[in-house]
Each structure stands twice: as structure tokens, then as C-alpha cells.
VOPAGU-2260 file (C-alpha; in pm, 1 decimal, decimal comma):
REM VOPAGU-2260
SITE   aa  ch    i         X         Y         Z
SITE  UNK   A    0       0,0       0,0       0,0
SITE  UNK   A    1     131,3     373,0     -81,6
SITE  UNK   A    2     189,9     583,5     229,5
SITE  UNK   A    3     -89,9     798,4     328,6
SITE  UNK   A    4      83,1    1122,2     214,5
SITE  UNK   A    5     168,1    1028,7    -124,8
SITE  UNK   A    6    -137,7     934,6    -198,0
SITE  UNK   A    7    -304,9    1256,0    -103,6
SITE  UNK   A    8     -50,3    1423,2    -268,9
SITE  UNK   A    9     -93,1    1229,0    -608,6
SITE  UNK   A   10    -387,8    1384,4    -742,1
SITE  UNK   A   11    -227,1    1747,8    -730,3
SITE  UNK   A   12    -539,1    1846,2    -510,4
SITE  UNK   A   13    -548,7    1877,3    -136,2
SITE  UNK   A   14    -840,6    1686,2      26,5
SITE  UNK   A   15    -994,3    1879,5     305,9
SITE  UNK   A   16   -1193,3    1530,6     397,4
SITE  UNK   A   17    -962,0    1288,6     336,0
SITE  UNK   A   18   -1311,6    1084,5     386,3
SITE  UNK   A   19   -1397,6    1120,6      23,2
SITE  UNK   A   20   -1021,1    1055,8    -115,5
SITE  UNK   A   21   -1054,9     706,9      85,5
SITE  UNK   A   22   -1386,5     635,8     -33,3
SITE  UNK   A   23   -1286,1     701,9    -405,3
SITE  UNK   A   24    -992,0     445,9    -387,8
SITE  UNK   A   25   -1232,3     158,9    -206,0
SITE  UNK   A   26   -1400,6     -85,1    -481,5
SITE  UNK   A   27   -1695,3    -279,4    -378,5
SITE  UNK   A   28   -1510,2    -624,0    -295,9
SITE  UNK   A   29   -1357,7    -444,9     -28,9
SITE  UNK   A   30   -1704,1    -499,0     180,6
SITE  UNK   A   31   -1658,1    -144,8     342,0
SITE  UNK   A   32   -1915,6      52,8     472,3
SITE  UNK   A   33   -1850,6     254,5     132,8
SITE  UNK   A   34   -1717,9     196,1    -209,7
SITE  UNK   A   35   -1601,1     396,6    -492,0
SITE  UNK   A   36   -1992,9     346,7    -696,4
SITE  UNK   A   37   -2156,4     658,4    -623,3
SITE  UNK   A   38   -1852,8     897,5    -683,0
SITE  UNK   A   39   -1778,1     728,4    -973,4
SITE  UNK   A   40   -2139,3     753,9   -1082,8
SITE  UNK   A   41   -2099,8    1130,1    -990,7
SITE  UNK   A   42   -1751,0    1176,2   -1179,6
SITE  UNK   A   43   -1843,3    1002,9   -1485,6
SITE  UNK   A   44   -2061,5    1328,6   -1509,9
SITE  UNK   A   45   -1776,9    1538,3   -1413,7
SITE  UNK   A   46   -1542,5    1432,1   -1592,4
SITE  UNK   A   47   -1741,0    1467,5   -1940,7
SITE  UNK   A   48   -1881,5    1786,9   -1901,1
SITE  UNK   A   49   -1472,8    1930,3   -1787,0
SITE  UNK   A   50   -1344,3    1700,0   -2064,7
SITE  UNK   A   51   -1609,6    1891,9   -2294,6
SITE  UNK   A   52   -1522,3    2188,5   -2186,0
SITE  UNK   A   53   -1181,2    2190,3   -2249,3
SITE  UNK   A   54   -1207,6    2034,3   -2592,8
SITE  UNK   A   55   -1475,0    2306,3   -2694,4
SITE  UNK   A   56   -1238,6    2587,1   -2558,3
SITE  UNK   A   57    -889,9    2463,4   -2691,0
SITE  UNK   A   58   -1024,2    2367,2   -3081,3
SITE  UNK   A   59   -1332,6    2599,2   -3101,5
SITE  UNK   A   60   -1345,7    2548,6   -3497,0
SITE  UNK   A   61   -1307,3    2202,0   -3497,3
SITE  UNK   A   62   -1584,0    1971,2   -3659,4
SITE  UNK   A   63   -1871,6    1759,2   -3477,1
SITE  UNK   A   64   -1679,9    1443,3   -3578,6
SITE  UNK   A   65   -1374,7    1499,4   -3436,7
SITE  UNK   A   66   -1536,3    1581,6   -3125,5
SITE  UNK   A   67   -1708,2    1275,2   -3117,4
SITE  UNK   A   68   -1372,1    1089,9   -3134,6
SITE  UNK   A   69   -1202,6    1270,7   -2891,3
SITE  UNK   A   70   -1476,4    1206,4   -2635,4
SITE  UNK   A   71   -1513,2     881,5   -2766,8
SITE  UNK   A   72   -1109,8     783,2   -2687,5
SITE  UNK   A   73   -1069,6     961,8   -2410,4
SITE  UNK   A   74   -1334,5     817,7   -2217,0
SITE  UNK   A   75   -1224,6     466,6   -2287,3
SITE  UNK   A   76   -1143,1     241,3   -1993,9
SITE  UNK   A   77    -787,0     222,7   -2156,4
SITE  UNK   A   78    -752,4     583,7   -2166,0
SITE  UNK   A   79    -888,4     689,2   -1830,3
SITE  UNK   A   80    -720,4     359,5   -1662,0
SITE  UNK   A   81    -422,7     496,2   -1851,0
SITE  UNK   A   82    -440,2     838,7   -1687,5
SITE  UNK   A   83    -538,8     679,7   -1340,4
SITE  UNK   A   84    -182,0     503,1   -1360,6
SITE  UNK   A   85      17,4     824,3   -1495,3
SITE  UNK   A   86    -103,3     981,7   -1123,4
SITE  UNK   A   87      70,5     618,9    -963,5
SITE  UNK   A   88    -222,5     518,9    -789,6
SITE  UNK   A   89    -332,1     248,7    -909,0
SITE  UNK   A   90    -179,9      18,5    -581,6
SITE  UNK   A   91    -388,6     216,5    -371,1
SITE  UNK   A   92    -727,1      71,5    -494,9
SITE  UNK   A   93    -856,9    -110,6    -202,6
SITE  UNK   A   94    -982,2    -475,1    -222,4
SITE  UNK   A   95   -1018,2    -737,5     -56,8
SITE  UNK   A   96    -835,8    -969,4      58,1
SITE  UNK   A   97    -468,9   -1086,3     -72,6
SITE  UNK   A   98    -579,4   -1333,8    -313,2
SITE  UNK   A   99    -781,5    -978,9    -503,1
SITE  UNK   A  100    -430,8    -777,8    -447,7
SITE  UNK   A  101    -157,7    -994,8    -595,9
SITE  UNK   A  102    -350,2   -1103,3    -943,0
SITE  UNK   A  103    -421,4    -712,6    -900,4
SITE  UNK   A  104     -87,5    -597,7    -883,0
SITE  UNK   A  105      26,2    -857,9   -1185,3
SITE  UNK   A  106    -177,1    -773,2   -1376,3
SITE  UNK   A  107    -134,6    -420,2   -1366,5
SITE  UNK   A  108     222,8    -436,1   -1405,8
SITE  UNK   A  109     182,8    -588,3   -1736,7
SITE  UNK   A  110     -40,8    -390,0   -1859,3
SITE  UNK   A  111     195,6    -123,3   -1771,4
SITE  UNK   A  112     391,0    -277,5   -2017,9
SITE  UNK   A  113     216,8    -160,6   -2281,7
SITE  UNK   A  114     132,5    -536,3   -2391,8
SITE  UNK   A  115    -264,9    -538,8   -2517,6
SITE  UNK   A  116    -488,3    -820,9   -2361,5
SITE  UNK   A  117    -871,1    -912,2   -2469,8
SITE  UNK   A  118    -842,2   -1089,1   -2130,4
SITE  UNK   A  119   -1131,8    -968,0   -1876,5
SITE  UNK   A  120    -864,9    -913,2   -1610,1
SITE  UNK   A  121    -885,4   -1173,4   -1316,6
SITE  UNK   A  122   -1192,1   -1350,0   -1176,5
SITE  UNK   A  123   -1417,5   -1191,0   -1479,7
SITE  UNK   A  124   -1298,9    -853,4   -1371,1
SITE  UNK   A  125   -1216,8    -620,8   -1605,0
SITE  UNK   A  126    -848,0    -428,0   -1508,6
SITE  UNK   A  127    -914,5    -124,5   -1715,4
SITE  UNK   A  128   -1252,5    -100,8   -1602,7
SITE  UNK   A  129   -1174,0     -82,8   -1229,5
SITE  UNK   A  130    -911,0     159,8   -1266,7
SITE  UNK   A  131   -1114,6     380,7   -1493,7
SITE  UNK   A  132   -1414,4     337,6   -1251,2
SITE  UNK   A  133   -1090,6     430,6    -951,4
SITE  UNK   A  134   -1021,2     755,6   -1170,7
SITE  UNK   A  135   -1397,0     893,5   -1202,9
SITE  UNK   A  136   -1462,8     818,2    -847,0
SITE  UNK   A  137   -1152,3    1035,8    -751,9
SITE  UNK   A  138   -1298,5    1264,8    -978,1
SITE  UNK   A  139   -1623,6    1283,4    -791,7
SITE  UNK   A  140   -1443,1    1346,0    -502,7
SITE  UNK   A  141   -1252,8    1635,1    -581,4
SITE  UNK   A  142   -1574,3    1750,0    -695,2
SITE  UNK   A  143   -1748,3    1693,4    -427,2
SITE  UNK   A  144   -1426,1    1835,1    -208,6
SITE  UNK   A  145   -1441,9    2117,1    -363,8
SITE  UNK   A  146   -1810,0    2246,4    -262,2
SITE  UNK   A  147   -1893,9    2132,7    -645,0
SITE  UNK   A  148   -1671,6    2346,6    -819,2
SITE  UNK   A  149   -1518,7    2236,1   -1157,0
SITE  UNK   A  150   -1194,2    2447,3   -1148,7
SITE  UNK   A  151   -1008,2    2158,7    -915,7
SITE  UNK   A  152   -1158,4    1895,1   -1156,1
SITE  UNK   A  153    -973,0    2077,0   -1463,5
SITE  UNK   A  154    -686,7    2197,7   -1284,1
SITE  UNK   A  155    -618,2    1806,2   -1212,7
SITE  UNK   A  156    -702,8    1753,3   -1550,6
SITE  UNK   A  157    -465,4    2026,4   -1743,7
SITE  UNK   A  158    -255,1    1852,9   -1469,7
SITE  UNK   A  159    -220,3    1550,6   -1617,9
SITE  UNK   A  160    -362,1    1539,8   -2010,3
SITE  UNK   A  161     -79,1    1754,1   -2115,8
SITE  UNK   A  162     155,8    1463,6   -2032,1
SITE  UNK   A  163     -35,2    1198,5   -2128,0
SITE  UNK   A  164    -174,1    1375,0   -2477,9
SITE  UNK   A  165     108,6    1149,7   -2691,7
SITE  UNK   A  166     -24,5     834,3   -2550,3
SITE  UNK   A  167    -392,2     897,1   -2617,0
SITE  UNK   A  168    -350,3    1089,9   -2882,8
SITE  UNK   A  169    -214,8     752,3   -3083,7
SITE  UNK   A  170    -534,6     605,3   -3052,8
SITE  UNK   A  171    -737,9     957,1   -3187,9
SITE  UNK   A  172    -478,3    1057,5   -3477,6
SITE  UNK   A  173    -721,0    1383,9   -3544,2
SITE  UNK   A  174    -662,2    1513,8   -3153,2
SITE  UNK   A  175    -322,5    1440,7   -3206,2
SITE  UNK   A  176    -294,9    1650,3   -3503,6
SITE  UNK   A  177    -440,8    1898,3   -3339,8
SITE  UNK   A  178    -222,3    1859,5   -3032,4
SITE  UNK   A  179      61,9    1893,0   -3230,9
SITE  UNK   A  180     -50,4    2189,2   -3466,6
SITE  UNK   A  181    -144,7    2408,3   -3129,5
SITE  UNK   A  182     205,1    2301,4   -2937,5
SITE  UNK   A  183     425,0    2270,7   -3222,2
SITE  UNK   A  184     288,4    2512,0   -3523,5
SITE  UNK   A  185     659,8    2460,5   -3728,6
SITE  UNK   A  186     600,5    2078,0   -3727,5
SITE  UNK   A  187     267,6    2084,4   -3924,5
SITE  UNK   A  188     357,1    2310,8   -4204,1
């Protein structure tokens, strides 16, 4: 398990209840008193309408289409798994029991290997899926955090899409275009 502080420290947002940041790492096999479900039900919401947002503001020309694949790729469990990871968190999902945490941790480490698996992740569970469920539930909570304000939810976000924008952008090549035309203007023409 990560130490207490790095893990409030990951998400580049201070928790004033530390409460919510708990309950946003805590999947249901876990058999808490809480579980990550209703803030991730919360920042799936959240996290489009920033995510919307910020594509609308940065590319205000840009066609319905390419929209549509932007939102499309970016809210993919590999993409928002992805960006869970690039924060480190991903150890600090709570579970149950060691015989959940091992296969967990295994798995996980080969997937951060880049290697691509139609496998469903370990007892029918699907990897990708918890950790993108882990990173909209940590988005709900920063939400809710802070008094349901979206600023901390796109701060995190500008936070951590810059790096990431090569990685995702390979799966949306028209984002990545675009990526690369507003960073790089020389490398387009």
C-alpha cells in the first residue's frame, strides 16, 4: 500500500476530507461501509462535461466528428485507466483480501507494459474497467471536495492530459494533429 501522504498528494489536489479521497480508492469487494460506486457515478458526469469543456475551448473550430472521437477515446477504460496510472495510484485501490491484491498488482504491471490483452482481467474482472471506474470516483471526489466546483476537476485535468496527450492521442490521430498543430505550429507546415 502507498503511504498515506503520497497518496493525497498524487492527485495534485489537497483533500480537506480525506473521507472522500478514501472512499474514491475503495471498490466494492472491499465490503466497506462505502465503495467507490456513487462517486464514480458522480464523476463520470464530471469528468465529461470538464473533458467537454476543455475540448470546446482549446479547438473551437473544430468539426462535430472529431469531437465525437475525442470524447469517444478519451473516455475509454484504456484511456482513463491509462491516466489513473500516470497519477501512480493504481496500488492504492482497495480490495479485498490478498488473493484480489496480488492477481491485481500482476496484472497491472503488465499492462503497464504496454502489452494489449482481450483478457477480462482476473476472476471476470475487467483491469481497465476498475481503474477507470478508480479515476472517475476520484474525480467525484474532488468535486465533491471542492463544494462542487469544476476548477479543481480541470486543474487536475490540465494537470495531467498535457503529459499523457502522446499516448492517447495515438489512438485519436485527429486530436493528435491537433495537439501537435497548437504546441508545435513549425512541425505541421
Amino acid at each position: 500500500m502507498l503511504k498515506r501522504q503520497k497518496v493525497q498528494e498524487a492527485p495534485g489536489y489537497q483533500f480537506k476530507d480525506i473521507q472522500l479521497l478514501l472512499e474514491a480508492m475503495t471498490h466494492k469487494s472491499a465490503k466497506m461501509e462505502t465503495s467507490y460506486d456513487r462517486l464514480e457515478f458522480l464523476g463520470d458526469a464530471v469528468l465529461e462535461i470538464a473533458l467537454t469543456e476543455c475540448y470546446y475551448s482549446k479547438f473551437p473550430d473544430a468539426p462535430l466528428e472529431d469531437f465525437k472521437n475525442f470524447k469517444c477515446r478519451l473516455l475509454s477504460n484504456n484511456a482513463l485507466g491509462s491516466l489513473y496510472t500516470s497519477l501512480g495510484l493504481e496500488y492504492a485501490i482497495i480490495v479485498s483480501g490478498l488473493q484480489f491484491k496480488l492477481p491485481l498488482k500482476k496484472e497491472i504491471a503488465r499492462a503497464n507494459r504496454f502489452k494489449p490483452s482481450k483478457q477480462t482481467g482476473w476472476r471476470g474482472l475487467n483491469l481497465e474497467k476498475i481503474l477507470r471506474d478508480a479515476f472517475e470516483a476520484l474525480i467525484g471526489a474532488v468535486f465533491v471536495d471542492g463544494e462542487f466546483a469544476i476548477d479543481p476537476v480541470q486543474e487536475i485535468l490540465r494537470q495531467i492530459l498535457v503529459p499523457s496527450t502522446d499516448r492517447i492521442g495515438m489512438e485519436c490521430p485527429t486530436f493528435a494533429a491537433r495537439s501537435l498543430a497548437a504546441t508545435h505550429p513549425a512541425a505541421t507546415t
